[in-house]
Residue frames as qw, qx, qy, qz and C-alpha x, y, z in Angstrom:
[[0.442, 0.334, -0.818, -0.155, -40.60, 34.99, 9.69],
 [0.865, -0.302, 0.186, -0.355, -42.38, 31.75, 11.15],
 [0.599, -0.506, 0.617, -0.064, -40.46, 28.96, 12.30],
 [0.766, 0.146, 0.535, 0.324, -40.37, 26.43, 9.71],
 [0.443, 0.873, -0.002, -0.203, -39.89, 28.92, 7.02],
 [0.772, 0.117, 0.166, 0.602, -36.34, 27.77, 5.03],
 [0.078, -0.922, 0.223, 0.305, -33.48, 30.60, 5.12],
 [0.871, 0.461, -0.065, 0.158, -30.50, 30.43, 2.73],
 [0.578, -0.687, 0.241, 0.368, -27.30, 30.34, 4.65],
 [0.395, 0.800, -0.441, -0.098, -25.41, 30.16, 0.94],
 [0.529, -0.348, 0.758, -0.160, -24.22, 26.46, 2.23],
 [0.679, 0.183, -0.617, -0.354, -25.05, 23.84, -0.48],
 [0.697, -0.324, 0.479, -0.424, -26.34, 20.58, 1.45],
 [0.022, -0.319, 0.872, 0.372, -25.72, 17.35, 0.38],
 [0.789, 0.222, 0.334, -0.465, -28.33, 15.49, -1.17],
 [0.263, -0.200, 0.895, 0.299, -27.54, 11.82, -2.67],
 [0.552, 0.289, -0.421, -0.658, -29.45, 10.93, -6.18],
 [0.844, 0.083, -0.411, -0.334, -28.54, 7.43, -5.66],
 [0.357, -0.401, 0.825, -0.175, -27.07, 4.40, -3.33],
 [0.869, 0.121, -0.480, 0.002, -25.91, 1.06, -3.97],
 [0.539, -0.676, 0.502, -0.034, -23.96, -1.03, -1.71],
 [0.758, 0.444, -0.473, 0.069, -21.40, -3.16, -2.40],
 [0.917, -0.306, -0.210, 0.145, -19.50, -5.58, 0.28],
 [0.267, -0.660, -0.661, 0.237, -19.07, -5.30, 3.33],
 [0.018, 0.831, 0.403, -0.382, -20.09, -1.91, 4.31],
 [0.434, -0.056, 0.519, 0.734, -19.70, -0.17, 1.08],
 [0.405, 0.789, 0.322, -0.330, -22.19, 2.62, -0.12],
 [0.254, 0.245, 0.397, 0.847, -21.51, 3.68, -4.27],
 [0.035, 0.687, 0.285, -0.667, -23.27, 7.37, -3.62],
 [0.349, 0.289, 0.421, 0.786, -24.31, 9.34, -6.17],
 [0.146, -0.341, -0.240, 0.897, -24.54, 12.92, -5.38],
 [0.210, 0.780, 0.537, 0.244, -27.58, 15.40, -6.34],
 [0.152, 0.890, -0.112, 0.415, -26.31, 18.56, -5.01],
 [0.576, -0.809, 0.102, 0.064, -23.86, 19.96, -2.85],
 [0.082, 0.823, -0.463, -0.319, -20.18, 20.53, -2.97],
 [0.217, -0.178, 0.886, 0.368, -19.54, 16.71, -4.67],
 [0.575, 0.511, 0.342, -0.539, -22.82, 17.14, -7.02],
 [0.745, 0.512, -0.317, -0.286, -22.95, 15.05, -10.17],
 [0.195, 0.517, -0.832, 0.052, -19.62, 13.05, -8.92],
 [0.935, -0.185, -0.249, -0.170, -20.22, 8.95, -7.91],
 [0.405, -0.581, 0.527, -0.470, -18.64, 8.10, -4.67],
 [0.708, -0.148, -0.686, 0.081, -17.19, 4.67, -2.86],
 [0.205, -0.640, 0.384, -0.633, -17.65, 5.21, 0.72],
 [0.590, -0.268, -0.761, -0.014, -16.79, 3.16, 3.12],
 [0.404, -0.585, 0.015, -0.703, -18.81, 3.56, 5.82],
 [0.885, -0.168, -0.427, 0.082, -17.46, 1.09, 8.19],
 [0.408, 0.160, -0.446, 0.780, -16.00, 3.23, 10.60],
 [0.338, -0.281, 0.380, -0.814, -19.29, 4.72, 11.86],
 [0.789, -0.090, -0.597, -0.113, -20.66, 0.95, 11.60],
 [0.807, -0.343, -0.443, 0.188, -18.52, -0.10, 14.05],
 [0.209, 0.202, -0.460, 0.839, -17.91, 3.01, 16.10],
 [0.388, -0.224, 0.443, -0.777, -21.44, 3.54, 17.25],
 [0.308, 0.063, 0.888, -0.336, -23.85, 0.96, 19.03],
 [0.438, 0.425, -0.018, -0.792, -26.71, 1.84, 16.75],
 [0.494, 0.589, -0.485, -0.416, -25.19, 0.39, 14.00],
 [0.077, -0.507, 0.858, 0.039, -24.72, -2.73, 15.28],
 [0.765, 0.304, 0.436, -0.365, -27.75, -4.83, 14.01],
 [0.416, 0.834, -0.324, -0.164, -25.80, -4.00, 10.87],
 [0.043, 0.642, -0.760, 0.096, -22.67, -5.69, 11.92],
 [0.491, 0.016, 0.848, -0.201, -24.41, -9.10, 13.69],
 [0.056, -0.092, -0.904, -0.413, -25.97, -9.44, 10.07],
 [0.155, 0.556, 0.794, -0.188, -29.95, -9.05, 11.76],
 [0.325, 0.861, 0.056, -0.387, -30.16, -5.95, 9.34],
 [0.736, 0.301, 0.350, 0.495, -28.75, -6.83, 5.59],
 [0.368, -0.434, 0.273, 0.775, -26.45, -4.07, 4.84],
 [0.202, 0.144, 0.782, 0.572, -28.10, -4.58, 1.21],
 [0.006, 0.759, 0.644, 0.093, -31.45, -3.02, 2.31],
 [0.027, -0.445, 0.055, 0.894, -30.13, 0.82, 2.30],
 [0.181, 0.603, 0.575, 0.522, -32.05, 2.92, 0.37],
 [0.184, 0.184, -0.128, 0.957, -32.44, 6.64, 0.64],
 [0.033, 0.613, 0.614, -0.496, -35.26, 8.82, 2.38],
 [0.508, 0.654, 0.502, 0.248, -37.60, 10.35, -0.08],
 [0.030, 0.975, -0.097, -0.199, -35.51, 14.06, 0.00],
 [0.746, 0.504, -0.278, 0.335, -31.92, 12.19, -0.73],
 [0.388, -0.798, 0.282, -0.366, -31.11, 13.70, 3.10],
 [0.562, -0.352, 0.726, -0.181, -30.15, 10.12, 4.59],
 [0.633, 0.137, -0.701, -0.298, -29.55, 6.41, 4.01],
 [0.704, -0.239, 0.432, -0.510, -31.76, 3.85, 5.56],
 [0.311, -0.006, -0.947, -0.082, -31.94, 0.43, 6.24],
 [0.725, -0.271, -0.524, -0.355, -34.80, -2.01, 6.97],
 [0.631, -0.260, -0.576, 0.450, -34.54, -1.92, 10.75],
 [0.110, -0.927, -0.284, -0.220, -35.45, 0.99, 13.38],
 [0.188, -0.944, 0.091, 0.256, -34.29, 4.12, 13.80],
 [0.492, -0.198, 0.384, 0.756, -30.66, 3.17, 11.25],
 [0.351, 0.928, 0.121, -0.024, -30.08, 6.17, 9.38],
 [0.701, -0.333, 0.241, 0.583, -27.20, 7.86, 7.87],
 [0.286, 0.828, 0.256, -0.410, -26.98, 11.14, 6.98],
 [0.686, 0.641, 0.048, 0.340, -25.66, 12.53, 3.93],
 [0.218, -0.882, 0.414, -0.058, -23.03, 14.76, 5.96],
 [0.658, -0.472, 0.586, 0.035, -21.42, 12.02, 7.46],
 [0.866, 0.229, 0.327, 0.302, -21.21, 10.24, 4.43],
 [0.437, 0.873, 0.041, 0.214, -19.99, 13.36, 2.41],
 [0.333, -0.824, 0.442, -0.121, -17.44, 13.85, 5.32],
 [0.896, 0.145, 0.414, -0.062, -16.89, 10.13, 4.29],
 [0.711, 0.666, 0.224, -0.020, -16.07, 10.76, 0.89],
 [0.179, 0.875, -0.434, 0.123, -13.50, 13.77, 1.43],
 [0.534, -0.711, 0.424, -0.170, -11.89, 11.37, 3.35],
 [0.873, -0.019, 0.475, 0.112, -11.26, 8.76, 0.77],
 [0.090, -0.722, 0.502, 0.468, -8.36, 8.61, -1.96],
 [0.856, 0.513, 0.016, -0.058, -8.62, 7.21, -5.64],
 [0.698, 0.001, 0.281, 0.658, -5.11, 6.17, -7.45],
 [0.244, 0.805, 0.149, 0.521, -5.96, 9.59, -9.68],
 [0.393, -0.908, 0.048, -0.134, -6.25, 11.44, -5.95],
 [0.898, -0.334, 0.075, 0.276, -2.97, 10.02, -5.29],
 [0.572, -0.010, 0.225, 0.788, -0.77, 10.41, -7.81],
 [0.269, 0.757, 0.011, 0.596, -2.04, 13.85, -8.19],
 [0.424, -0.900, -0.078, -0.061, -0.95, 14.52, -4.59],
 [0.842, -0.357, 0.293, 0.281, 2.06, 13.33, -5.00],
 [0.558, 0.490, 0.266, 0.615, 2.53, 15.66, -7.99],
 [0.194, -0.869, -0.314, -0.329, 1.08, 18.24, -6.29],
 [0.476, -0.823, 0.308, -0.035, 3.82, 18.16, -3.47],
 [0.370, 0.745, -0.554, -0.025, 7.01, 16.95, -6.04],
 [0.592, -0.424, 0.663, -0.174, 7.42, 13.54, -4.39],
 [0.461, 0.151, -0.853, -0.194, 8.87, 10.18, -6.07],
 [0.807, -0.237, -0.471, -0.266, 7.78, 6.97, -4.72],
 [0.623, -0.032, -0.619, 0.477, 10.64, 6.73, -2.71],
 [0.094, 0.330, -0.302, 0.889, 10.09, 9.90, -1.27],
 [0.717, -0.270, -0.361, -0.531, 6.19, 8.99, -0.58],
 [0.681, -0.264, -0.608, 0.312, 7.34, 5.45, 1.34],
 [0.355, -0.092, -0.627, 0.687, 9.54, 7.52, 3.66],
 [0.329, -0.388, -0.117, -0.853, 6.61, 10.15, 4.19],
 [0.660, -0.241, 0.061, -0.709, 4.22, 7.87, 5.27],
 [0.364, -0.466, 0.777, -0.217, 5.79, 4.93, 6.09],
 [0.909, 0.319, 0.131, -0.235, 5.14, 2.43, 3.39],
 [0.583, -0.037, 0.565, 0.583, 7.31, 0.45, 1.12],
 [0.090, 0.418, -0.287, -0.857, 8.29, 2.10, -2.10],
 [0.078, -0.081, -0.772, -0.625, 6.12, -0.84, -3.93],
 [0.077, 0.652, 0.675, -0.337, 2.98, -0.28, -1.69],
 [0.155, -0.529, 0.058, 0.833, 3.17, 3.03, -3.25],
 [0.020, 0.158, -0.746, -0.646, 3.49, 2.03, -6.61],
 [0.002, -0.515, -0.857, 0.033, 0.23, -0.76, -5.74],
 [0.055, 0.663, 0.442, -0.601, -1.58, 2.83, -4.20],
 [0.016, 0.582, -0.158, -0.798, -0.87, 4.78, -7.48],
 [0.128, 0.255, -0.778, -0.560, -1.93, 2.09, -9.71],
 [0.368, -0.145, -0.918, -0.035, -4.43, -0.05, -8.13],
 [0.521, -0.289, 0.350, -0.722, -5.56, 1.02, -4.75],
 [0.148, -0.905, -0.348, -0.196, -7.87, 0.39, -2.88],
 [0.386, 0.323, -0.466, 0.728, -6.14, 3.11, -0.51],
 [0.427, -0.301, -0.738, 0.427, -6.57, 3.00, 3.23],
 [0.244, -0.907, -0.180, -0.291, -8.37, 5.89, 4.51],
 [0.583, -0.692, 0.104, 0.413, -5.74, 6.19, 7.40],
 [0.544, 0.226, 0.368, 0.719, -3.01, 6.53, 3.84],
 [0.016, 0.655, 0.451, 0.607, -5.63, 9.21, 2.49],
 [0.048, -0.969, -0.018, -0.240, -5.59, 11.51, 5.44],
 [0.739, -0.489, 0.137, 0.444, -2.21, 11.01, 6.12],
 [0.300, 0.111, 0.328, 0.889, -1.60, 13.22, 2.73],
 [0.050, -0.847, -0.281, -0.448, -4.10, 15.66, 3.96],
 [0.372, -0.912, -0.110, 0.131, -2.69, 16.14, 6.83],
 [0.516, -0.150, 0.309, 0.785, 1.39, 16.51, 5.41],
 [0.254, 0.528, 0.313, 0.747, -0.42, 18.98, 2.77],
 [0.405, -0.876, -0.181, -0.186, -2.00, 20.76, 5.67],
 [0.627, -0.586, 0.012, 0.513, 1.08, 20.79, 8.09],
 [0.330, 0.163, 0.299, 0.880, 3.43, 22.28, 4.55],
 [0.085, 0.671, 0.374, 0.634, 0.65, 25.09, 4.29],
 [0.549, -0.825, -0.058, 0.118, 1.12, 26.01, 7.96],
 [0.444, -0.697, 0.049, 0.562, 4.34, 26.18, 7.64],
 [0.373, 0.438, 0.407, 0.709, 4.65, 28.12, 4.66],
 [0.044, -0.886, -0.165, -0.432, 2.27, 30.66, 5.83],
 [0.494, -0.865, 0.007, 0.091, 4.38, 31.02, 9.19],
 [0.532, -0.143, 0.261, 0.792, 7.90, 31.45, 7.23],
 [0.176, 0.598, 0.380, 0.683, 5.62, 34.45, 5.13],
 [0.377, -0.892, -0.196, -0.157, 4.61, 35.76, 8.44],
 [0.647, -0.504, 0.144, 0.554, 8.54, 35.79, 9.98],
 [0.468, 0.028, 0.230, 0.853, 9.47, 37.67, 6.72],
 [0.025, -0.850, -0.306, -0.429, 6.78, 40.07, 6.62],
 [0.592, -0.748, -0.017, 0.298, 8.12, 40.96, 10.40],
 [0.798, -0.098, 0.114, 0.583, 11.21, 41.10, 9.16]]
């Protein structure tokens, strides 16, 4: 095998068909392959904006947000300015991370909860709720705060299945 030679790891990459943006640091993504393929995506991407230094031509305005546009494989989004990139991971990691009203109220079916029950979860009024299940947008910080309550219940589920297997 020679060095560049592509291996299949059985991994689906992401690769983005299309980008728009949309205010302020808003990418609308549309997916060619990988595990959100065919599906169209808001992402904000304003947390790695303004988390690395890179990005910050971006932020002072001396690079228009508006000039993304993909690299000719669908791998990254560029802008008109050197070296900004942004890969399709990060966005895709992006993505999982954001929550639709649908995503909502089905989590909130998914784990038998009323509104009221929701507020006290995650510390909201019961009509912010209502706003999140009907409207949105929802907060990314909201949106993994009900991954991580479904994640904690599936821990401890599997460690009350492990105390009765012992048993």
């Amino acid at each position: 095998m020679r060095a560049n030679d592509i291996q299949d790891t059985g991994v689906l990459l992401p690769r983005i068909a299309d980008v728009r943006t949309d205010f302020p640091f808003v990418l609308i993504v549309t997916w060619a392959e990988g595990n959100r393929a065919g599906q169209v995506d808001r992402v904000d991407v304003s947390p790695v904006i303004s988390t690395y230094k890179i990005f910050k031509p971006l932020k002072n305005r001396k690079v228009s947000f508006e000039t993304a546009h993909l690299d000719e494989y669908g791998d990254a989004v560029l802008w008109n300015g050197k070296d900004l990139e942004l890969s399709a991971e990060v966005i895709e990691e992006l993505a999982e991370q954001t929550m639709t009203p649908k995503d909502f109220v089905a989590f909130m079916k998914r784990n038998s909860l009323t509104e009221t029950a929701a507020a006290s979860i995650l510390g909201y009024s019961r009509r912010q709720i209502g706003y999140y299940k009907t409207t949105g947008p929802i907060p990314r910080i909201v949106a993994l705060a009900c991954r991580g309550f479904e994640g904690t219940k599936r821990e401890k589920k599997g460690a009350s299945k492990k105390k009765s297997a012992a048993a």
